[in-house]
N, C-alpha and C positions, 0 to 999 in steps of 0.2 A: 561443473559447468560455471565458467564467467557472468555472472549478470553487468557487468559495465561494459562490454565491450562487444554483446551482440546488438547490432543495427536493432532491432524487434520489431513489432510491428503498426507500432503509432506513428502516423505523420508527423512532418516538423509543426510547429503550433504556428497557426496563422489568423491572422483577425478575422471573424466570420464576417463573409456578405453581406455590403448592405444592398437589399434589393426586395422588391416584394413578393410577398407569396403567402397562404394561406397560416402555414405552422407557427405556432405561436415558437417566439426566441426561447420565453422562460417558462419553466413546468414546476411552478412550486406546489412539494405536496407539504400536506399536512395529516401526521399520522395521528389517528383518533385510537381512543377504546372507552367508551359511555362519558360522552362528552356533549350529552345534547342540549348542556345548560350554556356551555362556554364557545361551541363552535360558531353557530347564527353571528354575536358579532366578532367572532374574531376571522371569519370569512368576509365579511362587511368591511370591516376597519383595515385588511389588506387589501381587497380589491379597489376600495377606494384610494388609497395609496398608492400604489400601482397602476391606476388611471391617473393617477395626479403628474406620478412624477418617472413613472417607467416612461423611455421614447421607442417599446417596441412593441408588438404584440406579447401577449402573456396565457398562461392559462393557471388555473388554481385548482387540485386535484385532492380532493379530502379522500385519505387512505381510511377505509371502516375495520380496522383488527377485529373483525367480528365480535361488535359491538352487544350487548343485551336489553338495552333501554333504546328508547327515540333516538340515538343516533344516525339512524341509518335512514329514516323520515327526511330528520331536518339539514340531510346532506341532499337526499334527493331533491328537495324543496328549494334547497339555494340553487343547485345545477340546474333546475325550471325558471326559477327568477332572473337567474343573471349567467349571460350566455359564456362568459368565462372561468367559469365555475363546471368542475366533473366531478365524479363521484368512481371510488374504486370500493369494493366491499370483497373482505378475504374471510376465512373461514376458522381462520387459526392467528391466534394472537402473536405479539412478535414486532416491533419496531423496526427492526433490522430486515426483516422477512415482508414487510409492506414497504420500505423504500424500495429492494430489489426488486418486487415485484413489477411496481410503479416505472420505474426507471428503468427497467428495460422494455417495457410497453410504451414508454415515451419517446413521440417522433423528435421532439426540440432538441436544441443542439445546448441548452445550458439547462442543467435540472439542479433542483435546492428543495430544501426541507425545512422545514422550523414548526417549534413546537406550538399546541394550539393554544396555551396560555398567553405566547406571545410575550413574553417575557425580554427580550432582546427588541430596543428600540430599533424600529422599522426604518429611518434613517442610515443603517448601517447595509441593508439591502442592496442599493445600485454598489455602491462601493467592494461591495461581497463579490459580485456577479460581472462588473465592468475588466476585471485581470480575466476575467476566464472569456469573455465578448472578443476581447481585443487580442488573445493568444497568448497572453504573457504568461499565464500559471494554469494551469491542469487541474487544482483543487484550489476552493476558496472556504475560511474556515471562520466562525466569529471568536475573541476570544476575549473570555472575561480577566484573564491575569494577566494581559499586555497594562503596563506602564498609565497609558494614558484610558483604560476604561475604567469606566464609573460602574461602581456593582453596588447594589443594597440586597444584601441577605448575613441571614442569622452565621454565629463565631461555628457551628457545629459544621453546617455544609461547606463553608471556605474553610475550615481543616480538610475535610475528607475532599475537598476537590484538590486542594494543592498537595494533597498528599499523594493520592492515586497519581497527577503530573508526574512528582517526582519518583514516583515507583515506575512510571513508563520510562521517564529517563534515567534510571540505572540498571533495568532490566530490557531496553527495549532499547537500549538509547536514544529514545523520542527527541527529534529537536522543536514539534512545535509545542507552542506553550497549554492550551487547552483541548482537551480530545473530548469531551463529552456536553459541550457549548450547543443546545439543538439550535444549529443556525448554520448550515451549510451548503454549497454549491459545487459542482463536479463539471466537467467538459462532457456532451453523451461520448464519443469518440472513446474518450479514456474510462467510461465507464462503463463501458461493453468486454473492453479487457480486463478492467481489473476487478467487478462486481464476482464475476466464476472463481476467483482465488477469496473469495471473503465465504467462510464459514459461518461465523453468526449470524443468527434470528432474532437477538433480541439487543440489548443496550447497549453490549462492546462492539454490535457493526461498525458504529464509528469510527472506536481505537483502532479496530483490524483495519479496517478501510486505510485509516492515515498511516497506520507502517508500514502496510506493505507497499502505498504510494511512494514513502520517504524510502524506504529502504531499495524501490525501483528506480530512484533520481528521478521522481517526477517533482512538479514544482509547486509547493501548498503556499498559497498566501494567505494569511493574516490579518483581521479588520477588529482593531478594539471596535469594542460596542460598549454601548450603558446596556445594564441589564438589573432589573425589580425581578428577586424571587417570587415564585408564585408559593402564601400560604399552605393553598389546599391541593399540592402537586400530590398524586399519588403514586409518587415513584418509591417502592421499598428500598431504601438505603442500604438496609443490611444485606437482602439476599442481591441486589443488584450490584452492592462488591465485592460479594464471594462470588459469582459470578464472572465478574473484570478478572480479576485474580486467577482464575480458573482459565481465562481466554488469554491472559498476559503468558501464562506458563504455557500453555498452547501453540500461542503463534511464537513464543522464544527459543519452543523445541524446534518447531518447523523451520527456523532462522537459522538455525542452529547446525541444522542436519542437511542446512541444502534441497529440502523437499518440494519447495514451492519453486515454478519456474517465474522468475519476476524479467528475466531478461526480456520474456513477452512484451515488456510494460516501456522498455527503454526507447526513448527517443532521438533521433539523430540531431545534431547543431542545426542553429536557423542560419540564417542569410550574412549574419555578423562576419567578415574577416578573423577577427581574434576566436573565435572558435575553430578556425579549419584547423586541421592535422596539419602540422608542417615534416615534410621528410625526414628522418634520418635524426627525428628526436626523439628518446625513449621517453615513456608517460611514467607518472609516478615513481619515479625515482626517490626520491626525499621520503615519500612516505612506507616505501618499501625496504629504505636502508633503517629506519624508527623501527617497522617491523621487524625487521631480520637483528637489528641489535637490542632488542628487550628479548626476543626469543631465542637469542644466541648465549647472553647473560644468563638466562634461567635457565639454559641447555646444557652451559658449564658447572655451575652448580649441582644440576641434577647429577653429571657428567661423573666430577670430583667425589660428589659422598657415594655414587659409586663404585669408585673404583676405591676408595678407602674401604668399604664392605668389601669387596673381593679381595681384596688386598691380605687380607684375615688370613684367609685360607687359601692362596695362591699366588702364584708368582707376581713379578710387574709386568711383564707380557701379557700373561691371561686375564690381570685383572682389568690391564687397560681394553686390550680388546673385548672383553666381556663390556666393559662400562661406555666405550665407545660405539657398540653395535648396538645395547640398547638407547642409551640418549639421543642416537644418530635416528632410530625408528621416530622415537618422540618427537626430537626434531623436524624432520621431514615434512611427516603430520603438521605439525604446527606453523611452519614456515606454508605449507598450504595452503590452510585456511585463513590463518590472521593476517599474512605480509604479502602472498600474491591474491589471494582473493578467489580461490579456484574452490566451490561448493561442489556438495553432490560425491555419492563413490564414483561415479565415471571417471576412468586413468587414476582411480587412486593406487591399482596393482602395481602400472607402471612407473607411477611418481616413484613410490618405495622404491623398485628396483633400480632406477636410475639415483636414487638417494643411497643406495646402496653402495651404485658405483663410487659416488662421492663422498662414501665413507671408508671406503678400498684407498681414496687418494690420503684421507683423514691420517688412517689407520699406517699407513707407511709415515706420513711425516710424525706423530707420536714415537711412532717403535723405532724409526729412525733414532730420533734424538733418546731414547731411552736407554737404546744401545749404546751409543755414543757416550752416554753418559757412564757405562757401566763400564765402557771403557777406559776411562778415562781416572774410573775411581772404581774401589773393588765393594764399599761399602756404602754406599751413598745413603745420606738421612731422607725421610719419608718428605721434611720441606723440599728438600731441593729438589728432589722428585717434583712434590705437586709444579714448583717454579720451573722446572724444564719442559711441563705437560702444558702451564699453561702460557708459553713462548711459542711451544710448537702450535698451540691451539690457534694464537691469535693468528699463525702464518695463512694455518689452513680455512680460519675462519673468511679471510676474504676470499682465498679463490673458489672455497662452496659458496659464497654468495655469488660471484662470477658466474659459477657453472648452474646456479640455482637458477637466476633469472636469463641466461641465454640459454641452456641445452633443456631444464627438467620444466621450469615453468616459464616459458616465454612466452611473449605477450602478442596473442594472437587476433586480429579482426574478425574469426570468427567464430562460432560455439564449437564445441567437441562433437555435439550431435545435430542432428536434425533441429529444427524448431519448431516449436509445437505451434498446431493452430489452434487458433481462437475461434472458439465459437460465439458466434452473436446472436442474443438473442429474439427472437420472433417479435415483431413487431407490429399491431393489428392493425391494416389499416381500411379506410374506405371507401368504397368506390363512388363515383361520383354520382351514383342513385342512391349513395347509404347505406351499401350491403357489407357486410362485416367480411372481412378474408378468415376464413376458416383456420385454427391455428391449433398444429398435431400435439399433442402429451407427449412431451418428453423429445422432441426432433427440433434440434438448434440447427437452421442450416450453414452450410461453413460460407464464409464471405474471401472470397479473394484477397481484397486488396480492405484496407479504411475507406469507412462508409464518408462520403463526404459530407459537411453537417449543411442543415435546412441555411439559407439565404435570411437576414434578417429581415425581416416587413416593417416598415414603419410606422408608427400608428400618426392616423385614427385607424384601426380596423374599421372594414366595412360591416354591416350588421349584417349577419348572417340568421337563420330560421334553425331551430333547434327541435327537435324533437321533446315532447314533456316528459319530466323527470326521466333525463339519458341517467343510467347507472351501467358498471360494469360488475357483473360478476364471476367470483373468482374463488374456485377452490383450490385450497393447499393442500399440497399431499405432505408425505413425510418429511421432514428437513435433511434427515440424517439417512435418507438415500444413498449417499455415499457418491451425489452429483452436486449436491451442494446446491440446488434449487427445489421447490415447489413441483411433486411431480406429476401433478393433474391442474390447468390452466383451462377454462372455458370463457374466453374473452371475448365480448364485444364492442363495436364503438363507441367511444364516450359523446364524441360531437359528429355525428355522421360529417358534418359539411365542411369541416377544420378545412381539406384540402380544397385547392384551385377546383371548378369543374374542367378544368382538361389537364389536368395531374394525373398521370398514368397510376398514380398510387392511390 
């Protein structure tokens, strides 16, 4: 199955409304695990920030990974003090496993994360969050190895972080530059599709997050930031990249094999002129003849040594078509995956057989000139052999590329199957007395169409009345369910009153 060229099911990206209404724009959480000496001001020191110089509403949502000390006090204590401020408490530890949680429980239409150290200067904030307000980019990402940021930490951590980079890009082939920066921002829309294909619970949520975005042609921007290591981080270095290491080999299988459907994730052209289709133009052309002639090169090679193996012990006849019907196999294969793009066993039976036929057209113009040849001379040396096989090769090599891309893989507008749906998930919200909507274990209901995202509000926020220490809680069930979420969810409202009182929601 194609992932570039199903329509999928994310709108085109369009700058969110500006209008008023109750939902805060931006939902940054901050995931905790016994943090009750560092969260107090680093809940402080962003919200006052964000009152200074955000122009929307906001809300700030401390994630508890089931904390063991005061943590779980002095989050409910801020969410009573300061009405922008919630509190989520999960029962199972896991980074990756409390942003999911979080963010698909959030109404807001831009959700972000950053660590509670705070380590990434808050200055880089609107800039993070402003491509994704406006419609221009899908994911917004901080990064400490662009050009122009400023980083103060020790020679040990800058090896192991540009090094893990460069292993995403020769294994993943990552094009952004930093994957494990906690400083990041998502579109909700794009993140209700693409959160159910991310496997991890813990530290490579991110990397998964960002390839399989990139690798869906969604759009990751980029914000140098300054960033101060934090001393007393308690992040285990060693088992956190055997770990990466274990999810890079992972998601490169699944990449690998076609198993993941990203075509879900693809988005149609915006409003631009220069992005329409224009008639009667083939797409990728250039990048298809790169593919078809590096895989054509190593297909004659494979082609040649063996038909000199067979050649041992059998005629020139038998041994070309022996060596022709297997490299022809290989071929086929390969011209599949690398040079049209076509993933997944779905039509792989058919591909072959119709590769077949165009190894039937192959296999006559070889034997032809073989023949010809023997005609012509009663003993002909094994060179001129190879030099008549590969004359005849390069004949045939164009019209199998002809026949490759208009009869076996041609370039269709829409997938081979069905497309799958998305499931979105449950999202709790309140009615306008405060009562929480009841939300079933394990029942994602399916959504039609893209949810449209919340209307921007402008601030000032009006002051709204809060309930004392609002918490939400939240049990995890197993990860490795085999659904790839948390399978026992007991949610209530964080801010009963978030919503308008005449919001149907």
């Amino acid at each position: 199955m194609r992932t570039d060229s199903s329509p999928g099911t994310l709108p085109a990206r369009e700058h969110l409304p500006a209008a008023d209404a109750g939902t805060p724009v931006l939902d940054v959480v901050i995931p905790v695990y016994n943090e009750e000496k560092d969260l107090r001001p680093c809940v402080r020191r962003l919200h006052e920030h964000l009152t200074r110089t955000f122009p929307y509403a906001f809300r700030i949502t401390v994630a508890d990974n089931a904390s063991t000390d005061g943590t779980p006090l002095v989050a409910a204590r801020l969410a009573a003090e300061i009405p922008e401020v919630a509190t989520f408490r999960l029962e199972q530890k896991g980074r990756g496993r409390a942003l999911r949680t979080v963010w698909s429980a959030s109404e807001a239409p831009i959700l972000a994360y950053m660590d509670v150290d705070l380590s990434t200067d808050l200055n880089a904030l609107l800039p993070l969050v402003a491509p994704l307000i406006s419609g221009h980019s899908d994911l917004a990402i901080g990064s400490r190895l662009a050009r122009s940021s400023r980083v103060v930490r020790g020679p040990k951590r800058e090896f192991i972080s540009r090094a893990y980079n460069l292993i995403l890009r020769g294994s993943l082939q990552a094009r952004f530059s930093d994957a494990q920066c906690g400083f990041k921002a998502i579109r909700r829309d794009v993140a209700q599709a693409l959160l159910p294909l991310v496997e991890d619970t813990g530290w490579f949520f991110d990397t998964e997050m960002l390839v399989l975005a990139e690798r869906a042609g969604l759009r990751i921007h980029e914000v140098p930031v300054d960033w101060v290591d934090d001393p007393d981080s308690t992040v285990r270095i060693v088992r956190t990249a055997t770990d990466d290491l274990k999810g890079v080999w992972r998601v490169g299988k699944a990449l690998t094999t076609g198993s993941l459907s990203l075509d879900r994730l693809a988005r149609p052209f915006g409003d631009d002129p220069r992005d329409r289709e224009l008639p009667d133009v083939p797409r990728g052309l250039a990048r298809q003849l790169v593919g078809f002639c590096v895989v054509g090169g190593l297909s004659t090679l494979f082609y040649l040594a063996l038909y000199s193996v067979f050649r041992q012990f059998s005629g020139s006849q038998v041994a070309n078509a022996l060596a022709l019907l297997v490299s022809a196999v290989a071929n086929t294969a390969a011209n599949r995956r690398l040079t049209f793009g076509v993933r997944g066993r779905g039509g792989a039976v058919r591909h072959q057989a119709q590769g077949l036929v165009v190894f039937g057209i192959g296999l006559a113009l070889t034997s032809g000139s073989l023949a010809a040849l023997g005609a012509a001379t009663d003993s002909p040396a094994h060179s001129t052999e190879l030099a008549v096989l590969i004359a005849a090769n390069l004949a045939a090599t164009v019209l199998r590329f002809l026949l490759f891309r208009a009869w076996v893989f041609p370039d269709r507008t829409e997938s081979d199957g069905p497309s799958p749906v998305v499931a979105t998930p449950t999202v709790v919200a309140a009615s306008p007395a405060g009562a929480a909507a009841p939300v079933v274990a394990g029942h994602i209901p399916s959504v039609p169409g893209p949810v449209p995202a919340a209307p921007l509000p402008h601030r000032p926020v009006p002051h709204l009345s809060y309930d004392p220490y609002p918490t939400t809680q939240v049990r995890a069930g197993e990860a490795a369910d085999g659904n790839r979420r948390d399978a026992t969810l007991r949610l209530q409202p964080v801010r009963p009153h978030d919503t308008e009182p005449g919001d149907p929601r």
